[in-house]
PAKESE-295667 format. One record per residue: residue in one letter; x, y, z of N, C-alpha, C, O in turn. Coordinates in pm, whole numbers, padded with zeros to 5 digits, always signed. Each point is the difference from the previous one (the first is absolute). Example, Ala and Ser with C-alpha at 12.3 -4.5 7.8 and 13.67 -1.06 7.14 Angstrom:
2
A+01319-00569+00780-00089+00119+00000+00090+00120+00000+00104-00002+00066 S-00139+00107-00138+00082+00119+00006-00077+00109+00073+00051+00111+00017 
***
This chain:
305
X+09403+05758+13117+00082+00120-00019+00050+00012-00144+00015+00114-00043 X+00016-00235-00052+00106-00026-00132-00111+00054-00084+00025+00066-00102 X-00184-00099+00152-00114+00050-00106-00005+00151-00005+00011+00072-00099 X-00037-00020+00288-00013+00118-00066+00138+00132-00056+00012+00121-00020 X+00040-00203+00018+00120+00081-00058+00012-00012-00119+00060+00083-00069 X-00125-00205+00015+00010-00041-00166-00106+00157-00005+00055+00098-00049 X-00189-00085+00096-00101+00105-00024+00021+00107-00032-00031+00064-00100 X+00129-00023+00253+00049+00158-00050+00108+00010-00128+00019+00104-00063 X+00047-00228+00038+00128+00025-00089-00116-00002-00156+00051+00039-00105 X-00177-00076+00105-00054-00014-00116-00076+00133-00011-00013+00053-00110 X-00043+00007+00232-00041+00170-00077+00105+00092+00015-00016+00108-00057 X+00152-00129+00142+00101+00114-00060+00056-00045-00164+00027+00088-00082 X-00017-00189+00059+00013-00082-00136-00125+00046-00096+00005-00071-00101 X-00091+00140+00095-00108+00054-00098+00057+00138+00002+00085+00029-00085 X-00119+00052+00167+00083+00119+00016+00153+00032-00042+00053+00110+00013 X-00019-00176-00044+00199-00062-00020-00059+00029-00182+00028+00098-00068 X-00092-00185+00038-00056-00062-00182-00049+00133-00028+00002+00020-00122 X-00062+00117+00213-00079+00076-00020+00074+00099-00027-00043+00071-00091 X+00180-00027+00158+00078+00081+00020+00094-00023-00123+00029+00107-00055 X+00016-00197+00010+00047-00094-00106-00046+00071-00085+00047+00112-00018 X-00148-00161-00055-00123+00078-00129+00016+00136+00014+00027+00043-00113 X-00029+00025+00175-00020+00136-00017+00149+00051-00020+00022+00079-00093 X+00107-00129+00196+00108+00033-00058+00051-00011-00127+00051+00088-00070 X-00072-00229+00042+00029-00023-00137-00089+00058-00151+00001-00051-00112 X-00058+00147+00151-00138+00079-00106+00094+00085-00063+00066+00071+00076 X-00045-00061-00200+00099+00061-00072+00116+00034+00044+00045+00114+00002 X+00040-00279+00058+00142+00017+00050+00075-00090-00070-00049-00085-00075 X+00166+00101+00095+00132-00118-00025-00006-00096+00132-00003+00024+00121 X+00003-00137-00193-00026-00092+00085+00115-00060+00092-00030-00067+00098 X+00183+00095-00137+00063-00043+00039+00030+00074+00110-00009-00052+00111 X+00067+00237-00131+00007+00055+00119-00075-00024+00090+00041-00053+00103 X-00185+00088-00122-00121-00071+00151+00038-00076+00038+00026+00020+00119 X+00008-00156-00167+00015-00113+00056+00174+00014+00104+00014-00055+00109 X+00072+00121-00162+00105+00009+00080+00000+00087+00103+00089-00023+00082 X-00171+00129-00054+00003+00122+00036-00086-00085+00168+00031+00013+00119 X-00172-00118-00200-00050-00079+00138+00071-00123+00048-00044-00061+00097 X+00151+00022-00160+00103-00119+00081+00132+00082+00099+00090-00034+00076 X-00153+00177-00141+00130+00096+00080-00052+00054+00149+00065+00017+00104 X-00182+00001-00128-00086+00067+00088-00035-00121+00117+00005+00020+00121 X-00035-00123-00173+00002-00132+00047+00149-00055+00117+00013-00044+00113 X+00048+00071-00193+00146-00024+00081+00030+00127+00102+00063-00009+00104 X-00111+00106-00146+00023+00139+00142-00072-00080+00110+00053-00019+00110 X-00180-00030-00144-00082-00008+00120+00073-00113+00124+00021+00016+00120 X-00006-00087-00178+00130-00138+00033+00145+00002+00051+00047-00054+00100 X+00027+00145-00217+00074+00044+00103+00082+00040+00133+00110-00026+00048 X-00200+00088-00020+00016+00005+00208+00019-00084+00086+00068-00021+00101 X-00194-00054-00203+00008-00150+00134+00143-00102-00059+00048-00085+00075 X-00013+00099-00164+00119-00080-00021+00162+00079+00037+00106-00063+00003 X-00115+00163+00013+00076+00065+00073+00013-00004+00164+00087-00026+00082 X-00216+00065-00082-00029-00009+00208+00029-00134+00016+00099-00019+00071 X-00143-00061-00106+00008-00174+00033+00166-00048-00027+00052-00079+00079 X+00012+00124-00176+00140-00037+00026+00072+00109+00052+00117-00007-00039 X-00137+00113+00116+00105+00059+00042-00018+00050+00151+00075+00073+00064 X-00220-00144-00016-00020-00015+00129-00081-00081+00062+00009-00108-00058 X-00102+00098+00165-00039-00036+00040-00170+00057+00037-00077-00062+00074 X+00049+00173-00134-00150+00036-00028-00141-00063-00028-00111+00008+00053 X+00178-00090-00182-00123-00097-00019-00025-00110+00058-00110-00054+00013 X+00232+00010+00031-00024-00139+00043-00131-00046+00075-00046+00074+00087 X+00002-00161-00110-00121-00088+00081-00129+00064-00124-00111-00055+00003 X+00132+00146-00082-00121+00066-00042-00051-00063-00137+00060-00100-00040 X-00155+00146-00027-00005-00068-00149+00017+00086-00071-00055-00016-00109 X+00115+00118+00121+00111+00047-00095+00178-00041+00010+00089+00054-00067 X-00079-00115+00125+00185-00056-00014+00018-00049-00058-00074-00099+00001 X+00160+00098-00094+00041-00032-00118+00096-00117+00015+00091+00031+00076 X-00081-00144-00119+00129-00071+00085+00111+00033-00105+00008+00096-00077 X+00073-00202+00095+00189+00065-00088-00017-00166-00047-00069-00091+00048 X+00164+00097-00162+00011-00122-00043+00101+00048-00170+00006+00107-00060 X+00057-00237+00033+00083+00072-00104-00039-00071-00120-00116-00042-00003 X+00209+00017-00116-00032-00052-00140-00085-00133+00045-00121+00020-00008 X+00153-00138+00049-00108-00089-00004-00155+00007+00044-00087-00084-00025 X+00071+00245+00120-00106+00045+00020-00062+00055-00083-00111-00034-00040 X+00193+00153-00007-00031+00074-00132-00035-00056-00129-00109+00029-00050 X+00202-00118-00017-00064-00048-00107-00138-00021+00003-00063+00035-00100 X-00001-00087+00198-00153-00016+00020-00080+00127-00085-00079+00009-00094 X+00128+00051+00157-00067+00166-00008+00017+00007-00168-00093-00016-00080 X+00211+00040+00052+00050+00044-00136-00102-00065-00074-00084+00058-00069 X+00092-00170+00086-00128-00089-00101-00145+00083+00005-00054+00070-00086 X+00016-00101+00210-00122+00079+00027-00026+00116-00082-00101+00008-00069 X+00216+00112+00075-00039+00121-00082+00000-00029-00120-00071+00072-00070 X+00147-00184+00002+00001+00002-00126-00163-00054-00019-00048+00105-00044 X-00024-00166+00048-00123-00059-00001-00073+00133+00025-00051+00083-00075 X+00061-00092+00177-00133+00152+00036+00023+00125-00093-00083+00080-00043 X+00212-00085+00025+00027+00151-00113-00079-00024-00145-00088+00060-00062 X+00183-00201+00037-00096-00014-00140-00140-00037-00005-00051+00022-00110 X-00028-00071+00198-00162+00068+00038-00041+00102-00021-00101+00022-00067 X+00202+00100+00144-00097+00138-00001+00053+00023-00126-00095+00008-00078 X+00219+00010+00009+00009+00049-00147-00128-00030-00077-00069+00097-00032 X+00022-00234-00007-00086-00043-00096-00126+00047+00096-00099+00019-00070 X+00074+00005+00214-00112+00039+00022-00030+00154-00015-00105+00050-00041 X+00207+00006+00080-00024+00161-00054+00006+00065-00131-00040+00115-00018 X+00091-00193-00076-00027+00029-00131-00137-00060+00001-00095+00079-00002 X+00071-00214+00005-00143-00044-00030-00089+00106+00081-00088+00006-00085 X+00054+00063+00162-00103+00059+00102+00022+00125-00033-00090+00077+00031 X+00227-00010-00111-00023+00160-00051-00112+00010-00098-00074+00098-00011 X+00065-00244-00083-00053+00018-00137-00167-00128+00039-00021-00080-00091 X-00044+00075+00172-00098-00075-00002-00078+00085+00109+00053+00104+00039 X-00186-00144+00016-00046+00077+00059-00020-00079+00146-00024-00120+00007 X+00037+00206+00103+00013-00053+00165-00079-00155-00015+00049-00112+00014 X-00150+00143-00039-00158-00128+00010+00048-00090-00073-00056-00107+00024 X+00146+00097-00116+00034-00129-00068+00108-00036+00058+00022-00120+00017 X+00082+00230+00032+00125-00105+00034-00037-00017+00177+00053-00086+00071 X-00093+00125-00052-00019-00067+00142-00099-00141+00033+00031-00074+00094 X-00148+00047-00175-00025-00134+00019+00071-00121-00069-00001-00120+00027 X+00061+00191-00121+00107-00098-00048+00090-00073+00084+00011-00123+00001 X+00074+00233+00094+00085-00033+00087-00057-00059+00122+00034-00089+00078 X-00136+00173-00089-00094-00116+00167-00009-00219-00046-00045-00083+00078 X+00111+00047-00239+00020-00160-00014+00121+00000+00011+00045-00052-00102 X+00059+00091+00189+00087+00017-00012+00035-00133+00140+00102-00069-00008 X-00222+00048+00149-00005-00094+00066-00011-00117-00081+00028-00111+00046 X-00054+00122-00125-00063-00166-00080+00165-00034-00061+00054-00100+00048 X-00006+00152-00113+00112-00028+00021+00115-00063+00124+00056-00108+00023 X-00063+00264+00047+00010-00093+00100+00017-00128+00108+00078-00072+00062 X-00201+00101-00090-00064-00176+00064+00039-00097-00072+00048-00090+00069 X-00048+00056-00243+00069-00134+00008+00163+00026+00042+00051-00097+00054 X+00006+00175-00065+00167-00016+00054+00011-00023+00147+00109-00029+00048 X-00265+00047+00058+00039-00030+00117-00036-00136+00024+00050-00072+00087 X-00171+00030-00194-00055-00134+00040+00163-00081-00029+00059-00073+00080 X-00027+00105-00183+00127-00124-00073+00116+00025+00113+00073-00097+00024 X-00049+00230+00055+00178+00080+00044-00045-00025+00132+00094-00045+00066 X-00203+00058+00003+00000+00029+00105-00128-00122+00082-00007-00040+00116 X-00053+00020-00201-00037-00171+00051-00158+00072+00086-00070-00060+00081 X+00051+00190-00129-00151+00071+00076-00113-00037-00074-00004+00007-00123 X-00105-00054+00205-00116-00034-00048-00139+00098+00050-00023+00042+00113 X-00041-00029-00216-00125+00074+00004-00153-00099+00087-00024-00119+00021 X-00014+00189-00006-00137-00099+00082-00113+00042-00195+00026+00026-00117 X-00165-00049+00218-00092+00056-00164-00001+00177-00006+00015+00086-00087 X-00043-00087+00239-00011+00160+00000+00112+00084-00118-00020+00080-00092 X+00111-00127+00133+00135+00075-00121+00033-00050-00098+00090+00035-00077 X-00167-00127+00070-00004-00043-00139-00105+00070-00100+00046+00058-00098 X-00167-00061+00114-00106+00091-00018+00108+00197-00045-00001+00059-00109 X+00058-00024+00213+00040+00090+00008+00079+00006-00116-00016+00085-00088 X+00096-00168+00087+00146-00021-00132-00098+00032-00150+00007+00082-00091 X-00083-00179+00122-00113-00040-00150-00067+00160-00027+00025+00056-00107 X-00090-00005+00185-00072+00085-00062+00103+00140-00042-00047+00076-00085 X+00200-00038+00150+00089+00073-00057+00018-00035-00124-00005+00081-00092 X+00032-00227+00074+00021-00031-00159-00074+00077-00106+00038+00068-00095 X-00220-00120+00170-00101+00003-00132-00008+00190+00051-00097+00049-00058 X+00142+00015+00111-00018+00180-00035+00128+00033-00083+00024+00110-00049 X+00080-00258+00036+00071+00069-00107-00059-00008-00157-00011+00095-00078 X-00016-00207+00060-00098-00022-00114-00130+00108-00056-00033+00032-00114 X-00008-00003+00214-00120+00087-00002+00056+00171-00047-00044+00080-00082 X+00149-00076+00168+00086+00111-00077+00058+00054-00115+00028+00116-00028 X-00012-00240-00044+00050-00019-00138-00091+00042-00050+00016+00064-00104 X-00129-00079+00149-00153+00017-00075-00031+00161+00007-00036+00061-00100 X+00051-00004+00218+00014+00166-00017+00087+00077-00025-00004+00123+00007 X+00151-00241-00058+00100+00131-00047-00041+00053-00139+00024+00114-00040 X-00092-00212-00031-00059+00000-00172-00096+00171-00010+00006+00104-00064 X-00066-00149+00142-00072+00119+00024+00066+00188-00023-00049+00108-00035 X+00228-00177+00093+00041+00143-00018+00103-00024-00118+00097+00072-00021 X-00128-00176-00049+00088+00007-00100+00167-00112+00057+00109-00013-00057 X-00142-00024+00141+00161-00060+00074-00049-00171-00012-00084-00059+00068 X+00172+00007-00180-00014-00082-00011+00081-00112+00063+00114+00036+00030 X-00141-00156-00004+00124-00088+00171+00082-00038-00068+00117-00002+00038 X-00159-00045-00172+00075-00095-00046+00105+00080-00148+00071-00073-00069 X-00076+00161+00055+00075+00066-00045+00078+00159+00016+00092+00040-00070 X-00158+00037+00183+00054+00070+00095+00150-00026+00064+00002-00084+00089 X+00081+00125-00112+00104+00011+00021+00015+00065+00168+00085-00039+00080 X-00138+00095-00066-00005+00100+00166-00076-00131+00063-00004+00001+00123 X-00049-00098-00179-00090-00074+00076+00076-00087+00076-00013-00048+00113 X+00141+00033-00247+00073-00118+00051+00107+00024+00076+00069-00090+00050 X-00047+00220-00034+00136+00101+00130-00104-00033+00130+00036-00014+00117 X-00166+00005-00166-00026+00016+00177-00034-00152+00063-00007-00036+00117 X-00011-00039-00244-00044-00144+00081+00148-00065-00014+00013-00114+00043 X+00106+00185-00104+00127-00016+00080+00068+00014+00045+00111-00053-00002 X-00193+00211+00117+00100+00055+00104-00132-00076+00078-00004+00068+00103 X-00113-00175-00091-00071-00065+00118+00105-00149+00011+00032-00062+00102 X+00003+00035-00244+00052-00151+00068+00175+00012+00049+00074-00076+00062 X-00059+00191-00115+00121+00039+00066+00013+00053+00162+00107+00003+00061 X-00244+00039-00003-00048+00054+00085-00047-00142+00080+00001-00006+00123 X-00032-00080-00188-00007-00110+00092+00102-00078+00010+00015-00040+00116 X+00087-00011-00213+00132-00050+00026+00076+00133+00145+00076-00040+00088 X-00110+00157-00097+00049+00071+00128-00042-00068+00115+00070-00033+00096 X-00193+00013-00113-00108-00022+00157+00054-00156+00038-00019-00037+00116 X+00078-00047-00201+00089-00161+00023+00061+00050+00081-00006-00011+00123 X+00080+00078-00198+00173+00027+00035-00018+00069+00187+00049-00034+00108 X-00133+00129-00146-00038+00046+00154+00000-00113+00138+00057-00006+00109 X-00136-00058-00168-00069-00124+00053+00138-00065+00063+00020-00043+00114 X+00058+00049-00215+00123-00117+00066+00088+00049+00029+00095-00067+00038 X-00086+00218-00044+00113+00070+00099-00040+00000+00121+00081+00006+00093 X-00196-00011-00078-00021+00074+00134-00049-00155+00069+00033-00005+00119 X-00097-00109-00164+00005-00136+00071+00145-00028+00065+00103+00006-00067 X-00105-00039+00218+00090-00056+00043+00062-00136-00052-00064-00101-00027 X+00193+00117+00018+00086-00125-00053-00045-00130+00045-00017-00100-00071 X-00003+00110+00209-00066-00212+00038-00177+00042-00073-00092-00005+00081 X+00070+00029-00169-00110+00010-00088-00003+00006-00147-00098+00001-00074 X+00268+00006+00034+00049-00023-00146-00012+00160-00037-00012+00013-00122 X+00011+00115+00194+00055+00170-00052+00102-00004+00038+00062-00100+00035 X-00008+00269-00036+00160+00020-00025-00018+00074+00166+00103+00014+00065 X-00261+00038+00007+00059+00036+00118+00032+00188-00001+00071+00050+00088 X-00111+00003-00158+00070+00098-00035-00131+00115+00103-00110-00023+00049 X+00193+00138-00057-00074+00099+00095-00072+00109-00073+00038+00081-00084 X-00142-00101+00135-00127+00061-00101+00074+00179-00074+00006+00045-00115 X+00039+00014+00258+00040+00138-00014+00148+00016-00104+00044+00077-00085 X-00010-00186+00145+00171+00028-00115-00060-00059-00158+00076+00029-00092 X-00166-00086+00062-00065-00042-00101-00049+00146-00071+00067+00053-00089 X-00195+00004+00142-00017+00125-00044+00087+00114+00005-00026+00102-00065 X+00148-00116+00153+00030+00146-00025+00069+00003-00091-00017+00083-00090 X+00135-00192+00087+00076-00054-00126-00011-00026-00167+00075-00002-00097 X-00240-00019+00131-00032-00067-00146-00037+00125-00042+00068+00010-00103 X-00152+00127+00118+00017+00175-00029+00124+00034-00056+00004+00039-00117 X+00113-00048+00196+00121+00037+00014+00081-00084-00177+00044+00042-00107 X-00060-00132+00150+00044-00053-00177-00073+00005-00097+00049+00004-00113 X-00202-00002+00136-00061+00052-00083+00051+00148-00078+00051+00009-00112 X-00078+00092+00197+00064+00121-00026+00112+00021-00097+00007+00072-00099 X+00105-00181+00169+00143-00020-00078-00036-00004-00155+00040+00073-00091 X-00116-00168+00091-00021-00068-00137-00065+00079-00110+00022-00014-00120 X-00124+00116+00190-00125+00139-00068+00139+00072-00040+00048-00032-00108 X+00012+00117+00180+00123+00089-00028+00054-00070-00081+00003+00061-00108 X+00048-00166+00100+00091-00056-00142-00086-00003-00116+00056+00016-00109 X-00215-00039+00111-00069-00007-00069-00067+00167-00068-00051+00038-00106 X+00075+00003+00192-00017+00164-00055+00103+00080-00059-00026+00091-00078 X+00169-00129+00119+00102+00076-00076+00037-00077-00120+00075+00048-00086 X-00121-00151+00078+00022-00094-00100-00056-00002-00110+00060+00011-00107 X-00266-00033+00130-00040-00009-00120-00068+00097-00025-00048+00025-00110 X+00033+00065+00252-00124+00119+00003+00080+00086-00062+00016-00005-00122 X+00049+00104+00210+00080+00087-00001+00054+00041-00143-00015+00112-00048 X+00092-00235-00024+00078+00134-00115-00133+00012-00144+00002+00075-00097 X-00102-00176+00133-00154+00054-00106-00086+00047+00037-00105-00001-00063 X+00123+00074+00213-00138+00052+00076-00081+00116-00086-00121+00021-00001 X+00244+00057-00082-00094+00105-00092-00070-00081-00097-00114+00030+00036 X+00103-00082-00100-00081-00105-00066-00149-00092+00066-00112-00046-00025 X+00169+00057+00082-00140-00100+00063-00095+00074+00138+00036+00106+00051 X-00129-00164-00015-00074+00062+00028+00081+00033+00212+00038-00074+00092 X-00053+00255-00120+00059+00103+00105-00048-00077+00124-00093-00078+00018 X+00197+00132+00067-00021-00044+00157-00099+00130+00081+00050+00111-00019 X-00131-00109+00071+00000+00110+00128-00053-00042+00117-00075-00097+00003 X+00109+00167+00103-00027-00015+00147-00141-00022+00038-00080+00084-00042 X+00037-00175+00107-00103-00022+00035+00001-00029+00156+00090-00070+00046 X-00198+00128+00043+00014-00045+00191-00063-00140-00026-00013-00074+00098 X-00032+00026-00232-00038-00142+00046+00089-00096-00022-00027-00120+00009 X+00177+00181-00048+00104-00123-00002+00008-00031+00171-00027-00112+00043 X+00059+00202+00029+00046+00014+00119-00154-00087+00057+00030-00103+00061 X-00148+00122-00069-00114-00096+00062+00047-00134-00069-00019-00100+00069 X+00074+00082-00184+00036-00143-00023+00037-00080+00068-00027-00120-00006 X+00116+00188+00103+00142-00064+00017-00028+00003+00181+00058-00081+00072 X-00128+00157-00032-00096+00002+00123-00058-00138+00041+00036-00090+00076 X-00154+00112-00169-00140-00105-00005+00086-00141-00014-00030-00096+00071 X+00150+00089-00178+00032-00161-00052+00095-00020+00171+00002-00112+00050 X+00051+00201+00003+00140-00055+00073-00083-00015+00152+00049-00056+00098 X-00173+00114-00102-00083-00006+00166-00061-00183-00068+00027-00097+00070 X-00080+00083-00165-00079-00117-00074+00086-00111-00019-00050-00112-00013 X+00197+00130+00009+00072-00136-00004+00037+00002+00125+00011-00117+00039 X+00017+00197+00050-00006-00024+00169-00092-00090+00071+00029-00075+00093 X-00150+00095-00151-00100-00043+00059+00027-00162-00071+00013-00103+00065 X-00008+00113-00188-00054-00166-00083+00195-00105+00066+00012-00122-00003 X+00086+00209+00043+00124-00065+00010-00021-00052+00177+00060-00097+00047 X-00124+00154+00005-00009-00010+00198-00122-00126-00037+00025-00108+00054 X-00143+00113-00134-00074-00094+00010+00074-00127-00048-00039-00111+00037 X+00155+00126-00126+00032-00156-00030+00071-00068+00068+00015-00122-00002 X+00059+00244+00099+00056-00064+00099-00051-00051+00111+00070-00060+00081 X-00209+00081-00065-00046-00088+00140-00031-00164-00086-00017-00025-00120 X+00019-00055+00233-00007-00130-00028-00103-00065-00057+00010-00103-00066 X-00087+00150+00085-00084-00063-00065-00096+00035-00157-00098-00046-00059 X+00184+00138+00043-00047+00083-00127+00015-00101-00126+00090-00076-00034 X-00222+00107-00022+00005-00094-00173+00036+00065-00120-00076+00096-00016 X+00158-00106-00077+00028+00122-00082-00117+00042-00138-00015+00101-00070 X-00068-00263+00077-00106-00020-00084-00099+00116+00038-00048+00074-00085 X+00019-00063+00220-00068+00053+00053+00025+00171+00014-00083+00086-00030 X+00216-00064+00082+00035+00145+00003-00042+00037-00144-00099+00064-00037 X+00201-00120-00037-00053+00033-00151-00134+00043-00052-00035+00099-00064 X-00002-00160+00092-00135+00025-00014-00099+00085+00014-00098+00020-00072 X+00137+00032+00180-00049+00090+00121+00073+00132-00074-00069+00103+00004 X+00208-00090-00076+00017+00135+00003-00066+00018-00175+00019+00105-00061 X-00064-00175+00024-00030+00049-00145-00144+00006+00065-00065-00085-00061 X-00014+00143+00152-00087+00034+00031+00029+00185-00008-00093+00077+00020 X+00222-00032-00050+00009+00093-00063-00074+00087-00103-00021+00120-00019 X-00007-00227-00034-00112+00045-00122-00088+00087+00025-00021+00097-00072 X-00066-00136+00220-00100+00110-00025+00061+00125+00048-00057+00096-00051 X+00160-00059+00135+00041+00130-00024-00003+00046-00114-00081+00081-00047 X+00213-00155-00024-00004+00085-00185-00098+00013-00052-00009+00093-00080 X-00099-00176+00102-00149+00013-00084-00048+00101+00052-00077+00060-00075 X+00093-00009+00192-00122+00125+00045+00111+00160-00108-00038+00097-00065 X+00177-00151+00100+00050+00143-00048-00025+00014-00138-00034+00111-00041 X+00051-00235-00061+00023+00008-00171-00164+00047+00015-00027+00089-00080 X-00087-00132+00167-00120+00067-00031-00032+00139+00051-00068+00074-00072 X+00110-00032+00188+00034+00148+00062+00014+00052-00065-00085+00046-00076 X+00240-00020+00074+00083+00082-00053+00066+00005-00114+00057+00102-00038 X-00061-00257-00052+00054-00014-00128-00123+00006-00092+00025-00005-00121 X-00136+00014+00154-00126-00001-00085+00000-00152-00096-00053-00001-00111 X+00098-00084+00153+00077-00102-00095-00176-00047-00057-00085+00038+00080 X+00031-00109-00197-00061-00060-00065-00074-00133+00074+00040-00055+00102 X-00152+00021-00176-00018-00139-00037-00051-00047+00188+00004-00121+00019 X-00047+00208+00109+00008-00025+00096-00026-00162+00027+00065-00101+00027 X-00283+00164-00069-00082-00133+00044+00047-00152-00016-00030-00091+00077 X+00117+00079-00202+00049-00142-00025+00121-00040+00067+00010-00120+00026 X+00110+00220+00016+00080-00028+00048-00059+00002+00133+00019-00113+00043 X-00082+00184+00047-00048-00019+00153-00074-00155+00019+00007-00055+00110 X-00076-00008-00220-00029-00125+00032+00135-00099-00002+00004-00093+00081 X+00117+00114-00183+00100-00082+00020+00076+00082+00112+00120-00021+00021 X-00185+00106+00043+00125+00041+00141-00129-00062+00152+00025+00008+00120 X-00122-00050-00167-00080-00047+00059+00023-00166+00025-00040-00038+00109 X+00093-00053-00185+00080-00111-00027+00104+00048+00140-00020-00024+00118 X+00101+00076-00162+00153+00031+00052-00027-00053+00167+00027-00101+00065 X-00110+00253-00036-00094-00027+00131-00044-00124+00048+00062-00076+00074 X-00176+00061-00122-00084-00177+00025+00168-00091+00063+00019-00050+00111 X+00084+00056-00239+00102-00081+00039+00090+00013+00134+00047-00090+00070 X-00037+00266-00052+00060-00005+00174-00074-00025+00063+00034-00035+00113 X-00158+00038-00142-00108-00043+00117+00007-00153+00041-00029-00042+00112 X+00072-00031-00215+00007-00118-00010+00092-00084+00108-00027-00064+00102 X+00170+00103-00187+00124+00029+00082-00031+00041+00169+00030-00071+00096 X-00077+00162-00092+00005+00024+00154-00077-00096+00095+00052-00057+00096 X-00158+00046-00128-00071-00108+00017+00084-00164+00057-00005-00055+00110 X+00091+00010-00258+00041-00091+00088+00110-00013+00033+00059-00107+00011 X-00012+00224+00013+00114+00001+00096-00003+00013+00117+00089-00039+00076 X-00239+00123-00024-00071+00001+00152+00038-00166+00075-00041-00028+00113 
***
C-alpha cells in the first residue's frame, strides 16, 4: 500500500513542478509562493476546524488530532525547512529550464539515503542499490547537457538554489521520517494530518511576513506580480501529493529511502510538459539522463517486491 501511494504522490508531484514553471513565467516569486501556502492552508482548514469542534471526522483520515506547543514546535521546525526549500527552489526553477531542474531533484533520494542509513539504521538489498547508483550517475550525465544550453554546474548560481532546495528537501524527508515513527521506535509519534495541515498554516504566516516585509514596499521595482489559475493548480497538485507521500509514511512498514525515491520519479511528468508545452531544448540528451532516473525506479521497485 506505502509503495503505491509513494506512485501516485510522484505523478501528482510532476504535475505540481509543471504548474510551478508556468506560474512562475514572468512572475514575482514571492507572492506565488505565498498566495500557494495560502491556498494550501484553505484546503486544510476544514478539517482542522471539523476535527476540533466536533465529532465528524473522527475514525477517518482526514482528523486532524489537537495537541499544543510541545506538539507544535515539531511542526514550526518542519515549515521552517520546507519553506526555505521552496524559496531557493522556486527562484532556482523560474530561471532554469523544467528538464534540468527536475532530474536534478530526482538525487535528491541519494541524499536521503545516507541520513537514513546513519538516522534510521535502513538497509538497501543490491536491487536498491543499483537503483541509488544509477540516480547518481544521471546526475553527472546532466551536468554534461546543461553545457549544451550554456548552464554551467559549477558556476551557475540557479544551479546551486536548486541542489539546495534538494538537500534541504531531503533534511525535510528525515524530519518527516521521525515525526511520524512511533516513539517505542525513537519518533515523536506525531499525526500525519495535524502535521500537514499545520505545517501550510505557518508556512503561510511566515510568506505574509515575508511579503509585507521584503516584497511589498519594492514591488514597483522588481519584477510585477500577476494572476495566474496555475498558482491555484499549485497548491492543488502539492496538497493532494503530500497527502498521499504523509498516509504512506505512516503505515508501518514504509522506508523513507524508498518513498523518496519513488516520488522523484516525478521527473518524467515535468519532462513530458518542459517538452510539450515548454518547447524546452537539448531533448535527446536529457531523455537518456531521464532514462537513468527510470532504469533506477525500476530498480527500487524491484527490490522492494
Amino acid at each position: 500500500m506505502w509503495l503505491f501511494l509513494a506512485f501516485m504522490s510522484a505523478a501528482l508531484l510532476g504535475c505540481y513542478d509543471s504548474f510551478k514553471k508556468d506560474a512562475l513565467k514572468d512572475n514575482a516569486v514571492i507572492p506565488v509562493l505565498f498566495l500557494n501556502t495560502l491556498f494550501s492552508s484553505l484546503i486544510f482548514l476544514p478539517c482542522i476546524i471539523l476535527s476540533a469542534s466536533g465529532t465528524t471526522l473522527d475514525g477517518t483520515i482526514f482528523h486532524v488530532a489537537s495537541g499544543g506547543w510541545e506538539v507544535h514546535k515539531y511542526v514550526v521546525l518542519k515549515s521552517v525547512i520546507v519553506l526555505s526549500s521552496w524559496l531557493l527552489g522556486y527562484f532556482g526553477m523560474k530561471h532554469l529550464p523544467l528538464t534540468i531542474v527536475g532530474p536534478i531533484n530526482a538525487t535528491r533520494p541519494v541524499m536521503v539515503l545516507v541520513g537514513a542509513l546513519l538516522v534510521f539504521g535502513e538497509r538497501l538489498n543490491l536491487w536498491q542499490w543499483i537503483g541509488v547508483l544509477l540516480a547518481v550517475a544521471s546526475f553527472f550525465m546532466l551536468s554534461r547537457s546543461g553545457k549544451k544550453e550554456g548552464i554551467d554546474f559549477k558556476h551557475d548560481h540557479w544551479i546551486y538554489m536548486i541542489v539546495g532546495s534538494a538537500a534541504l528537501g531531503a533534511i525535510s524527508g528525515l524530519y518527516d521520517k521521525y515525526l511520524m515513527a512511533p516513539v517505542s521506535e525513537g519518533g515523536v509519534g506525531l499525526d500525519r494530518m495535524l502535521v500537514q495541515s499545520w505545517y501550510n498554516i505557518y508556512q503561510c504566516g511566515m510568506m505574509l511576513m515575508m511579503l509585507l516585509i521584503l516584497w511589498w514596499p519594492k514591488h514597483a521595482q522588481t519584477t510585477p506580480f500577476h494572476w495566474s489559475w496555475s498558482i491555484l493548480g499549485v497548491s492543488l497538485f502539492l496538497s493532494t501529493a503530500d497527502f498521499m507521500y504523509f498516509y504512506s509514511l505512516s503505515l508501518p512498514s514504509a522506508m523513507i529511502s524508498i518513498v523518496s525515491m519513488i516520488r522523484r520519479g516525478s521527473v518524467v511528468v515535468s519532462f513530458l510538459f518542459g517538452a510539450l508545452l515548454f518547447h524546452e531544448k537539448n531533448l535527446r540528451a536529457k531523455a537518456f539522463d531521464l532514462a537513468l532516473v527510470l532504469l533506477g525506479m525500476i530498480c527500487l521497485y524491484i527490490g522492494s517486491k
